[in-house]
MDTraj code that builds the backbone (N, CA, C; nanometers):
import mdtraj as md
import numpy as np

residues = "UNK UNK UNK UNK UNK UNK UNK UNK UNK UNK UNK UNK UNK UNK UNK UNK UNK UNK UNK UNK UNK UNK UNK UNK UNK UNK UNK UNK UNK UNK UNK UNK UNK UNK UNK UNK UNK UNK UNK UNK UNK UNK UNK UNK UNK UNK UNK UNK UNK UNK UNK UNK UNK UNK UNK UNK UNK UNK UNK UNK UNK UNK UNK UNK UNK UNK UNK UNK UNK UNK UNK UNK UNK UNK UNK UNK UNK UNK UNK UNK UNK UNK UNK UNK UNK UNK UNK UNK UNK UNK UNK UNK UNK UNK UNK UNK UNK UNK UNK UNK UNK UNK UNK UNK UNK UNK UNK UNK UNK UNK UNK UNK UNK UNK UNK UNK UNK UNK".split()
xyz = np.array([
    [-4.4637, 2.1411, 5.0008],
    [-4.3919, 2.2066, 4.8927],
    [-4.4851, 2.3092, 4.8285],
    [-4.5096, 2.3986, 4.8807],
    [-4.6112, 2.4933, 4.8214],
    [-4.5595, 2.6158, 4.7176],
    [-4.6031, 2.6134, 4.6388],
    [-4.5812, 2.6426, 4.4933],
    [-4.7028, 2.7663, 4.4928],
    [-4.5947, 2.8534, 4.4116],
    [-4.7060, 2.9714, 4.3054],
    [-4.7181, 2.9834, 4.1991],
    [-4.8414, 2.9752, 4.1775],
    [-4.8494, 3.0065, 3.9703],
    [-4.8750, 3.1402, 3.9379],
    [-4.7571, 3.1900, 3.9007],
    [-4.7906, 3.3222, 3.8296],
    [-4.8139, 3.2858, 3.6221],
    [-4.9559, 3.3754, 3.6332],
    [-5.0243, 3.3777, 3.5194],
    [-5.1596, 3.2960, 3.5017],
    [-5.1785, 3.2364, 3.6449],
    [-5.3034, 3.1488, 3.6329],
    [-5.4070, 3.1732, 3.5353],
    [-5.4825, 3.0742, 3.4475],
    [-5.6024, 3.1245, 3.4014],
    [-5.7537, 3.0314, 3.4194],
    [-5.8408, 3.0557, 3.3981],
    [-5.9219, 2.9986, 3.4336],
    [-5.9982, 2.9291, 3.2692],
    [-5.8822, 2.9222, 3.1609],
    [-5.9625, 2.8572, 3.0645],
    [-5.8779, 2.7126, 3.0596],
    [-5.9569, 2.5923, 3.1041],
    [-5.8969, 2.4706, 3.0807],
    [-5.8039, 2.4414, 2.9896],
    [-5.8144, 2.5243, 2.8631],
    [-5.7066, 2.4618, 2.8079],
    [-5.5855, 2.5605, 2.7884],
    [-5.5515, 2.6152, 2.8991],
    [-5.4396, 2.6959, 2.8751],
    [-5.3087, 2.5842, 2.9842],
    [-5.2018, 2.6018, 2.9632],
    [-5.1391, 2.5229, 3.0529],
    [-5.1209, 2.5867, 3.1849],
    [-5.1658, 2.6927, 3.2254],
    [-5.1128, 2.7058, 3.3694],
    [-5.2753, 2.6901, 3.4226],
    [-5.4036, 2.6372, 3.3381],
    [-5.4578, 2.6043, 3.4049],
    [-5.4802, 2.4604, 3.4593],
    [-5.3930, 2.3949, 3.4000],
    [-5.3700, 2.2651, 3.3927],
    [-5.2586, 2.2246, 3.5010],
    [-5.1500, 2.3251, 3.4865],
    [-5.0598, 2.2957, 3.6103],
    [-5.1522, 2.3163, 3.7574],
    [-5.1904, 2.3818, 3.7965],
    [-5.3363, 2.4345, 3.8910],
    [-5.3536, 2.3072, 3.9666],
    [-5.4042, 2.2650, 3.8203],
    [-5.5396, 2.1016, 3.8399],
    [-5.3907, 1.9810, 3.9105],
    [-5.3072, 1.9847, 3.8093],
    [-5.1944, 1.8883, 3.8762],
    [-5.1436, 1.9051, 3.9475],
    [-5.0955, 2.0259, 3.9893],
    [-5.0421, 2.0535, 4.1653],
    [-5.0811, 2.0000, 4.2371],
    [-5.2250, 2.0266, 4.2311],
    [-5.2953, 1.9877, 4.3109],
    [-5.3541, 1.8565, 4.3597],
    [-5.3776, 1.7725, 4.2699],
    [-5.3568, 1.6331, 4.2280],
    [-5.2639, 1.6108, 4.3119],
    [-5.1652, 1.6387, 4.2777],
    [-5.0216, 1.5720, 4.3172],
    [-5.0031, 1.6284, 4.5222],
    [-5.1180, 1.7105, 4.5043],
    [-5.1405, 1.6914, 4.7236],
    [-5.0280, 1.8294, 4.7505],
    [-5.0210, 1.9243, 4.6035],
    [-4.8788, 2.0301, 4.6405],
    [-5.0141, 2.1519, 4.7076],
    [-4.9819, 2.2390, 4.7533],
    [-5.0459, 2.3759, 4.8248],
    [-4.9876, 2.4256, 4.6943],
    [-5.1108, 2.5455, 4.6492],
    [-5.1126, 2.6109, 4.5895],
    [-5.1361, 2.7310, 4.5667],
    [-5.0567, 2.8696, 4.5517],
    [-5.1072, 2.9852, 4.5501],
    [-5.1110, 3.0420, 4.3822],
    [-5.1962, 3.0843, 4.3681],
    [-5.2173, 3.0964, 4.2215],
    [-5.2683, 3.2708, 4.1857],
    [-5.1581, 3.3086, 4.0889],
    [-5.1649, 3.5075, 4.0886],
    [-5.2615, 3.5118, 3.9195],
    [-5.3475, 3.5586, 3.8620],
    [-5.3856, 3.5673, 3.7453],
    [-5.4134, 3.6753, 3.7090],
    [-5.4585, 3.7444, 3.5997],
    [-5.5420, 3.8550, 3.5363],
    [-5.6525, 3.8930, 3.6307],
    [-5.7474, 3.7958, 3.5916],
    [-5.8636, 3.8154, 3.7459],
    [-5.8975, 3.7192, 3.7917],
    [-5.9570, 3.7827, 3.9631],
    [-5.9962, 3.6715, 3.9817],
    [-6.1086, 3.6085, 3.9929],
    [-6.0592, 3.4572, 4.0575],
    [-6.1582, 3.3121, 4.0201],
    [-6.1177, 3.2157, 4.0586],
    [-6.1834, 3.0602, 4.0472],
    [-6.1124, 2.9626, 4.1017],
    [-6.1195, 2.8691, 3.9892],
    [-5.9749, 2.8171, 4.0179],
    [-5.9646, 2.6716, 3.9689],
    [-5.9621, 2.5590, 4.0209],
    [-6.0718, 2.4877, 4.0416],
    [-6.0761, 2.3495, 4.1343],
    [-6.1133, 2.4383, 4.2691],
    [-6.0218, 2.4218, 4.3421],
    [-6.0035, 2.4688, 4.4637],
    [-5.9276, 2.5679, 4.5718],
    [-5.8811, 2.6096, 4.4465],
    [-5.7863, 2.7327, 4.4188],
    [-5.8245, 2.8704, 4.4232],
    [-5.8125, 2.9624, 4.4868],
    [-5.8609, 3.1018, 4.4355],
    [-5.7231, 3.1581, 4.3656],
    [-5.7482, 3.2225, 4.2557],
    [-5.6965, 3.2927, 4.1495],
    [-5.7031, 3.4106, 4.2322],
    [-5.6178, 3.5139, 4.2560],
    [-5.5563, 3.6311, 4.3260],
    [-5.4987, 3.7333, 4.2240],
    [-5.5322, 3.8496, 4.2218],
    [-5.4704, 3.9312, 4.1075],
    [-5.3266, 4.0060, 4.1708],
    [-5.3880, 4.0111, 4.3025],
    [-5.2643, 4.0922, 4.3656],
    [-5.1259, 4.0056, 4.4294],
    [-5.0155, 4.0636, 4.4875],
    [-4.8883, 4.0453, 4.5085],
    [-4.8889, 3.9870, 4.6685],
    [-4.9365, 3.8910, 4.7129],
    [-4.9226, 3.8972, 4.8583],
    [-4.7872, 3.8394, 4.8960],
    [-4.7846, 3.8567, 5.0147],
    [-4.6252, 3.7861, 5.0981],
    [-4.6800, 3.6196, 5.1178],
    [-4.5689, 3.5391, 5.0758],
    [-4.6109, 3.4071, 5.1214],
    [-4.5228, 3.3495, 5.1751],
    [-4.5323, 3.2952, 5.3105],
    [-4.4375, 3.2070, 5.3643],
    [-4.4239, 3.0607, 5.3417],
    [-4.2854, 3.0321, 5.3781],
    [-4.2752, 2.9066, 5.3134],
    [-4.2748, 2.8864, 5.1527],
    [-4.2516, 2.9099, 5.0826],
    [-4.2904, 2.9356, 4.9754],
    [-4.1293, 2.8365, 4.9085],
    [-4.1554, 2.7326, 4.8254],
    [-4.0915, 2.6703, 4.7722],
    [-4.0457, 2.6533, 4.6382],
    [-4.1360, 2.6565, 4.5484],
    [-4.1564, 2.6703, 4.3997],
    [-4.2307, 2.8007, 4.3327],
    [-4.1424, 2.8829, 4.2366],
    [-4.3026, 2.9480, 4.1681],
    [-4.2724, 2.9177, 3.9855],
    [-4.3676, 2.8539, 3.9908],
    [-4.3660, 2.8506, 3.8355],
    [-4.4585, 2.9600, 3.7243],
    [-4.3723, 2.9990, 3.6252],
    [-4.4115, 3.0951, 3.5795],
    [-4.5204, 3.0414, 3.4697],
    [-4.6149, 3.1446, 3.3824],
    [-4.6937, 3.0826, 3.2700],
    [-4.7048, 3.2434, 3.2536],
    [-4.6408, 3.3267, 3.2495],
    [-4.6339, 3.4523, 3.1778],
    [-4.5182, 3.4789, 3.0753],
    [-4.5156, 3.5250, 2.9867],
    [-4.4221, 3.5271, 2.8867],
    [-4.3287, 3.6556, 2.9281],
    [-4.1671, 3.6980, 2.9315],
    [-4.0876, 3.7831, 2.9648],
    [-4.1207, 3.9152, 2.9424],
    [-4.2135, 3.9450, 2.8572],
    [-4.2569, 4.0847, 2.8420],
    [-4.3301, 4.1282, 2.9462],
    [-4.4434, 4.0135, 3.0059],
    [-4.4739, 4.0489, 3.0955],
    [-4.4943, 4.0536, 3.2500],
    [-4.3562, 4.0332, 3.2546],
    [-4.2936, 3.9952, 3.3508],
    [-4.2388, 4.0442, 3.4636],
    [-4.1738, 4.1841, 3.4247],
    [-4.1616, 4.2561, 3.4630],
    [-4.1613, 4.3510, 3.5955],
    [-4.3273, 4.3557, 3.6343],
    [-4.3551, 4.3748, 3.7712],
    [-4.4130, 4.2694, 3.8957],
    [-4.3302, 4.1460, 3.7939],
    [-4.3531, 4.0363, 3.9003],
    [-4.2094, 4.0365, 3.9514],
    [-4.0996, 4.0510, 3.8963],
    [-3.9237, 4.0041, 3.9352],
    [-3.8835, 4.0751, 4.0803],
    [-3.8868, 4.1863, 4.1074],
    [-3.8460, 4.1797, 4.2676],
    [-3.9441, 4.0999, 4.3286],
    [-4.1170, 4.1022, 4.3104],
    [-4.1774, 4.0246, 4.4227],
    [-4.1275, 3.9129, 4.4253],
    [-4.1133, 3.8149, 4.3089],
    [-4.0656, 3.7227, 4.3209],
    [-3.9566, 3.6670, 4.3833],
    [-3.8566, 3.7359, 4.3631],
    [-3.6975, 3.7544, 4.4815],
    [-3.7117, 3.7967, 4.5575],
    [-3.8370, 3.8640, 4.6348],
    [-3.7877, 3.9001, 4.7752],
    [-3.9235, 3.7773, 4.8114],
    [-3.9978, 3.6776, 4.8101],
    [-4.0301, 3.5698, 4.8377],
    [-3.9390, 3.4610, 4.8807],
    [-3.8183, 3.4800, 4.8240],
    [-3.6957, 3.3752, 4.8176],
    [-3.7823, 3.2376, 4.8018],
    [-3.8137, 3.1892, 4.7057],
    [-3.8543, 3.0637, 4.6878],
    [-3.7111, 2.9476, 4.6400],
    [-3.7351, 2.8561, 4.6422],
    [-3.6153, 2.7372, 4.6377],
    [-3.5634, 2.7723, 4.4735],
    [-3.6685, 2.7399, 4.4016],
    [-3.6162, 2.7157, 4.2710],
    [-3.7458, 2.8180, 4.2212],
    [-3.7369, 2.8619, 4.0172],
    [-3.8104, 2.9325, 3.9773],
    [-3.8575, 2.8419, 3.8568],
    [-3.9373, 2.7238, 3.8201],
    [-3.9884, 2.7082, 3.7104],
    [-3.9959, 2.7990, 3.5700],
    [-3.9197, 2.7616, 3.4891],
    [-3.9727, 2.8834, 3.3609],
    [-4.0112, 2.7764, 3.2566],
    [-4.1631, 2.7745, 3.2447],
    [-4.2336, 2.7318, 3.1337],
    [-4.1582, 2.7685, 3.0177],
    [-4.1957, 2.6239, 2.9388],
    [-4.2031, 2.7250, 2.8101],
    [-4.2592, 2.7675, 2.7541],
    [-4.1294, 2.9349, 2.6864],
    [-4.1883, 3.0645, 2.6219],
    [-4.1819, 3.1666, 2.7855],
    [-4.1200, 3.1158, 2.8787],
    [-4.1005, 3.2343, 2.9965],
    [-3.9650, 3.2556, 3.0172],
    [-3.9012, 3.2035, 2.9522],
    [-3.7242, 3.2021, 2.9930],
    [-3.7116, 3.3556, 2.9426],
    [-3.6598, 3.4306, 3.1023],
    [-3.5949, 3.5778, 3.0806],
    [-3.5080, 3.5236, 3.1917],
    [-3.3794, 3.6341, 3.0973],
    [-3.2655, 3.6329, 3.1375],
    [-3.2353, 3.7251, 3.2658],
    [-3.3374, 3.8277, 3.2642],
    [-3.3061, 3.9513, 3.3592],
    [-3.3519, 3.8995, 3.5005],
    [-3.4251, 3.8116, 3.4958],
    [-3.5508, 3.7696, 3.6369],
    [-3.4405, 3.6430, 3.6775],
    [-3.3655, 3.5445, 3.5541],
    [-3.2638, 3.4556, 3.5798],
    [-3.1275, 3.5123, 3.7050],
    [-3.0723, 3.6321, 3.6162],
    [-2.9742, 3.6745, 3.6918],
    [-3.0288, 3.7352, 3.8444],
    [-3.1641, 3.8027, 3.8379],
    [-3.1680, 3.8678, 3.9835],
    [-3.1534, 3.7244, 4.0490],
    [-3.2583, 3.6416, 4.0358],
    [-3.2810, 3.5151, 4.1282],
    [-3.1431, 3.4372, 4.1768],
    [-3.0757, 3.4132, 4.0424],
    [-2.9562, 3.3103, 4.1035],
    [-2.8465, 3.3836, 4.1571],
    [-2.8358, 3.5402, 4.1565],
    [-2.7359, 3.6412, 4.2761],
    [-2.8056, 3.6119, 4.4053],
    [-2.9287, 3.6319, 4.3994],
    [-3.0490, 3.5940, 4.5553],
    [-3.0329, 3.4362, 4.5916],
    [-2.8972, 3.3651, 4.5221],
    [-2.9518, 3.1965, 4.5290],
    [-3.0386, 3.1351, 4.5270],
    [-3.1709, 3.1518, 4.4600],
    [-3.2618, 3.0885, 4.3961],
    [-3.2262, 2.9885, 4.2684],
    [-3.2534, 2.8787, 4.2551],
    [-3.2185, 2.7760, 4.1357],
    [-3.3262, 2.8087, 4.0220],
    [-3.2367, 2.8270, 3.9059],
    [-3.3614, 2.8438, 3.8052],
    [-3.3769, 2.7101, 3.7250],
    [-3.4727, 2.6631, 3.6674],
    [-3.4971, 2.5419, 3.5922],
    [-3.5783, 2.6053, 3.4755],
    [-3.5390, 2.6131, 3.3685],
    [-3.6235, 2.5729, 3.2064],
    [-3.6350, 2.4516, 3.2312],
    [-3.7806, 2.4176, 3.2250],
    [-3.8712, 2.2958, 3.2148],
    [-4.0264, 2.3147, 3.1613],
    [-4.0351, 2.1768, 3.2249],
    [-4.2295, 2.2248, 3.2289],
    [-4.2959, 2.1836, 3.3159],
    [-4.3623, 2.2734, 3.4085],
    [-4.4321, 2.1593, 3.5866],
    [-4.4704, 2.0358, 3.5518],
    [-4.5967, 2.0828, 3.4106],
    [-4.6830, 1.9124, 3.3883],
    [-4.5860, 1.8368, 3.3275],
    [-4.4895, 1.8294, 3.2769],
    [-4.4064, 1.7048, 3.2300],
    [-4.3021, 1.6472, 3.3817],
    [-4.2486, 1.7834, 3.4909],
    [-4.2466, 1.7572, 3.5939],
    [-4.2853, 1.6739, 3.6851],
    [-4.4163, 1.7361, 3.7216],
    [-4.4834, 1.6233, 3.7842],
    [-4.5600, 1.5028, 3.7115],
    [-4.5371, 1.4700, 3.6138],
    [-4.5924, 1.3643, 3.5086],
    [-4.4500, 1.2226, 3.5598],
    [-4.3541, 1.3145, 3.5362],
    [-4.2267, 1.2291, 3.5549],
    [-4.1573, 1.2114, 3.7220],
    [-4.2593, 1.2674, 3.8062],
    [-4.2160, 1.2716, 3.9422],
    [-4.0472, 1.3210, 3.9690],
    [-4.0391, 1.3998, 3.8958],
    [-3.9071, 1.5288, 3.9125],
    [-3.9700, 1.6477, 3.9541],
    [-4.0450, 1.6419, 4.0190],
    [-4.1176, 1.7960, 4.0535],
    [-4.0503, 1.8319, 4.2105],
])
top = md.Topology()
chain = top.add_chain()
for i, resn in enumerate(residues, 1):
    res = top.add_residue(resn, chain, resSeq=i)
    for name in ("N", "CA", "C"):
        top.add_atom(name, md.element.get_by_symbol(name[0]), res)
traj = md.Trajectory(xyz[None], top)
């Protein structure tokens, strides 16, 4: 089930650096997009847009403003479902995805995988 984190950061206490650490934990593959890069755990942090196959989950940790020039990459990935943290719920990235049949979920990964609904 390999999953992308867009917004990765590399300060422990931000939550998408924490989702990172639990993905991973939890034995998920992880591709992780940030500001710059670096690693978390075992992770390299990637600034740029690559193509990923297979690609199942991407959970967001960027807020809708900046969001923006992630929404086609993200839909043309076709991932299963789109995680929107909260404080990421946009409506515009909602509608492209679920016309592309992508499932959107308002949630949160770490309460996700905390509760084995991930």
């Amino acid at each position: 089930m390999k999953t992308l984190v867009i917004g990765a950061s590399p300060n422990p206490l931000r939550y998408s650096f924490k989702a990172v650490k639990a993905l991973r934990e939890s034995g998920i593959e992880v591709v992780a997009i940030g500001k710059r890069e670096t690693v978390i755990e075992d992770v390299q942090v990637i600034t740029d847009k690559p193509w990923i196959e297979d690609l199942h989950t991407v959970t967001l940790y960027v807020g809708p403003q900046n969001q923006s020039s992630y929404i086609d990459y993200i839909v043309s990935l076709k991932p299963e479902r789109i995680v929107f943290n909260p404080g990421t719920y946009n409506e515009i990235l909602i509608s492209k995805a679920e016309a592309a049949g992508i499932e959107c979920i308002r949630d949160c990964t770490l309460v996700m995988l905390a509760s084995d609904s991930y």
